[in-house]
TORPA-4810 file (N, C-alpha, C, O; in nm, 3 decimals):
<nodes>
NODE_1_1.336_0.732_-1.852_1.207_0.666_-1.850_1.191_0.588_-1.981_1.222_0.650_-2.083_X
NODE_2_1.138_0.438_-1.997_1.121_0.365_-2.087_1.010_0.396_-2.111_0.941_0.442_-2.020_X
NODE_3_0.954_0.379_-2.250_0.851_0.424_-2.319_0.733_0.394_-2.259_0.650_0.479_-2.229_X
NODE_4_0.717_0.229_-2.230_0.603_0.184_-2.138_0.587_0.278_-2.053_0.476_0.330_-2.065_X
NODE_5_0.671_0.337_-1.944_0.707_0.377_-1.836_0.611_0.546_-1.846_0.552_0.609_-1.759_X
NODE_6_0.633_0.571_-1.981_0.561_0.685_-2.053_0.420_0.655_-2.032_0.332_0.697_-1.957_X
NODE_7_0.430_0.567_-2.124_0.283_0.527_-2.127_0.176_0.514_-1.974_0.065_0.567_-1.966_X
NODE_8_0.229_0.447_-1.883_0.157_0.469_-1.783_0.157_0.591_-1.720_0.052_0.631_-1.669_X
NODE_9_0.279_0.670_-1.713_0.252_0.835_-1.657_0.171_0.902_-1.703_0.115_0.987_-1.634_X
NODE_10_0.132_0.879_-1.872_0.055_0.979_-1.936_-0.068_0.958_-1.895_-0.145_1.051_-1.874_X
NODE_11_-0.112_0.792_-1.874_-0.246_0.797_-1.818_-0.282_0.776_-1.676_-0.384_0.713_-1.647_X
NODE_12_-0.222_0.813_-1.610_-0.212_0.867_-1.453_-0.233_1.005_-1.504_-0.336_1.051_-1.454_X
NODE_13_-0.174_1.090_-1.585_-0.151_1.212_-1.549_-0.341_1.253_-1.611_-0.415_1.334_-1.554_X
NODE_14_-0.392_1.139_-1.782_-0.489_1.197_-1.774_-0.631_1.194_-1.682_-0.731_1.266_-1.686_X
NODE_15_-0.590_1.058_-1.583_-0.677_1.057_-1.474_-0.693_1.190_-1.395_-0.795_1.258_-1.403_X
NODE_16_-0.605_1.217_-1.332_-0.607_1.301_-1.222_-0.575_1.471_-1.293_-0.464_1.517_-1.264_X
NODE_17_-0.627_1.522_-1.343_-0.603_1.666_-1.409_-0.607_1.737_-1.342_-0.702_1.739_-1.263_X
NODE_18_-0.487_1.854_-1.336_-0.486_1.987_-1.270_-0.607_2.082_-1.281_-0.640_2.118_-1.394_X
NODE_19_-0.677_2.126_-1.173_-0.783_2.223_-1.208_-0.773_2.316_-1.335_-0.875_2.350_-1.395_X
NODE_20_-0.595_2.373_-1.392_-0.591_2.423_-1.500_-0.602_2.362_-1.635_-0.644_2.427_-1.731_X
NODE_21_-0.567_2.246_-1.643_-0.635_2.161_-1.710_-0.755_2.141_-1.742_-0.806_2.165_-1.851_X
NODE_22_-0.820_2.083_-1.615_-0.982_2.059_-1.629_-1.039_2.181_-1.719_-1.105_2.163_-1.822_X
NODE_23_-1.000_2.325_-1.656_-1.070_2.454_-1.706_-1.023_2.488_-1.891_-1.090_2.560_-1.965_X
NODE_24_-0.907_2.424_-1.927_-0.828_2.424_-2.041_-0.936_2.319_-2.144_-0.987_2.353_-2.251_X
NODE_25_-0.949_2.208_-2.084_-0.966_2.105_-2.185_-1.145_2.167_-2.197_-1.203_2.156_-2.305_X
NODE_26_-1.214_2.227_-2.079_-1.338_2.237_-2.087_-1.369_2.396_-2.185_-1.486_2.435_-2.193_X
NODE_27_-1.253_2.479_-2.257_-1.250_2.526_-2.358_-1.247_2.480_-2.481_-1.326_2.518_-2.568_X
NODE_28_-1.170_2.407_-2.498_-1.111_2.306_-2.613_-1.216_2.150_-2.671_-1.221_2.084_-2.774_X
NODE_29_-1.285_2.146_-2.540_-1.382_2.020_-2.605_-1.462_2.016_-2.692_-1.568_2.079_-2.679_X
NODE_30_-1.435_1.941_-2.809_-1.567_1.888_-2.892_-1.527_1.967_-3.020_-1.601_1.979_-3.117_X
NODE_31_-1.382_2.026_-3.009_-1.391_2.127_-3.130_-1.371_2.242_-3.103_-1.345_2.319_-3.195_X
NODE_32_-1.375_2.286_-2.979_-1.474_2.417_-2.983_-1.407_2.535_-2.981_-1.458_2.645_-2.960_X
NODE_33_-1.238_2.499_-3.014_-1.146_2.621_-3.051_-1.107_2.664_-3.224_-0.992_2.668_-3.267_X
NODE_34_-1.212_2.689_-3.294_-1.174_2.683_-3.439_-1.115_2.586_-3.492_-1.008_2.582_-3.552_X
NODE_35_-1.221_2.475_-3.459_-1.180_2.374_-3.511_-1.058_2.265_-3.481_-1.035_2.155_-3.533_X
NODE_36_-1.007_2.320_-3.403_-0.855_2.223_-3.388_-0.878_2.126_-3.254_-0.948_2.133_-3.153_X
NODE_37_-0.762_2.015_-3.317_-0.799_1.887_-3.241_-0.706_1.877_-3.113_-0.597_1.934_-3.118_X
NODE_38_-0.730_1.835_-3.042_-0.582_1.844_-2.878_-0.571_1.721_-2.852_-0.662_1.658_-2.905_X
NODE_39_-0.503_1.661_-2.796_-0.468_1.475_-2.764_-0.356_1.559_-2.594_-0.255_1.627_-2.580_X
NODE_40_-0.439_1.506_-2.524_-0.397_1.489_-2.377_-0.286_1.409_-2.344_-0.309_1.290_-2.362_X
NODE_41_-0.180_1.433_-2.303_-0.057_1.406_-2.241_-0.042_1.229_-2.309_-0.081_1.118_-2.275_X
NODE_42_0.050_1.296_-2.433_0.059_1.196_-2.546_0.189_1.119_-2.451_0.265_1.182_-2.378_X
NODE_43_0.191_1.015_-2.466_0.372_0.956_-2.477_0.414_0.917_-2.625_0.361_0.846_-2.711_X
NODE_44_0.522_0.988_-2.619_0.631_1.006_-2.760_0.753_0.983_-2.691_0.817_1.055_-2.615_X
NODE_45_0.775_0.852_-2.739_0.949_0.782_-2.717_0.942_0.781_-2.564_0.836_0.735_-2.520_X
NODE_46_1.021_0.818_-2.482_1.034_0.862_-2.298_0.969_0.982_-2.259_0.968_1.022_-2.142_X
NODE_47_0.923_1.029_-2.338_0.839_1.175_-2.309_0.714_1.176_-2.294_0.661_1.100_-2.373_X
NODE_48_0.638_1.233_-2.222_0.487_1.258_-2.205_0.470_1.441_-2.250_0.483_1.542_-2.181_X
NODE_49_0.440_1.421_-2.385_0.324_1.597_-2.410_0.234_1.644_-2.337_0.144_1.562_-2.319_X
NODE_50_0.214_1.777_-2.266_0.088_1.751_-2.239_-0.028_1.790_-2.326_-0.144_1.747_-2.323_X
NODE_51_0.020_1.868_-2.392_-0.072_1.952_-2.536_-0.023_1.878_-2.672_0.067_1.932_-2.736_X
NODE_52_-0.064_1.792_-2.706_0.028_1.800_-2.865_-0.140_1.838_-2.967_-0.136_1.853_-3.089_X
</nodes>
């Protein structure tokens, strides 16, 4: 997968979120895990993160 190629999977993938997701990120919003920050299904090089 070419990086672009990344790039659009990651934001397909953050459109449509797995219910475990949805319930994940709706812990994590605004801060609200001691402070730490989350970035949703990053693309890095051909890869999509879904946690970085």
């Amino acid at each position: 997968m070419r990086p672009e190629q990344a790039i659009r999977r990651a934001r397909r993938l953050r459109k449509k979120p797995t219910r475990a997701e949805e319930f994940f990120w709706s812990l994590v919003r605004d801060k609200a895990l001691d402070g730490l920050r989350f970035r949703r299904q990053v693309p890095i090089d051909f890869l999509v993160f879904d946690f970085a």
